[in-house]
C-alpha angles and dihedrals in degrees: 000000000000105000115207123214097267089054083045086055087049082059104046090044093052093047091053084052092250102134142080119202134183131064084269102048091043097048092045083049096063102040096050088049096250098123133101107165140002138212134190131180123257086236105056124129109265095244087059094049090044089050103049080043087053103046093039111053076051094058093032092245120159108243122195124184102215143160127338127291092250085053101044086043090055097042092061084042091256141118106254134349125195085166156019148164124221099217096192118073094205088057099038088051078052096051092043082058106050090045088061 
């Protein structure tokens, strides 16, 4: 599994403690203001993805489709991930850039 330089960001930001994952974290995340970014999997259920658009284009929150579960999970060195929240704005404005 060939990991590109946005997956590799995941990574740094997760191991600065930066990032929130789980439907619950992320969710908690955007509604406390923590957020600034969030990130689910291409291959999300449709609800999910309804549910994060949803709630962030309330809260004014980027969203990015990106990856696949089994990828974003790897990326953050768990299992699978559906979604997850940048909590650093620094490192959320790098991982934007590296998804463009």
């Amino acid at each position: 599994m060939k990991m590109d330089n946005a997956l590799r960001m995941v990574g740094l930001a997760t191991k600065a403690g930066r990032v929130d994952s789980g439907e619950f974290m992320t969710e908690n995340a955007v509604k406390s203001g923590k957020a600034a970014l969030v990130i689910i999997a291409g291959d999300a259920s449709d609800n999910t993805k309804k549910k994060f658009n949803n709630m962030c284009e309330f809260y004014q929150v980027p969203l990015r489709i990106y990856s696949t579960k089994e990828e974003l999970g790897h990326a953050m060195g768990k299992e699978f991930r559906a979604s997850m929240a940048v909590t650093d704005e620094g490192l959320a404005q790098a991982i934007m850039k590296k998804m463009d």
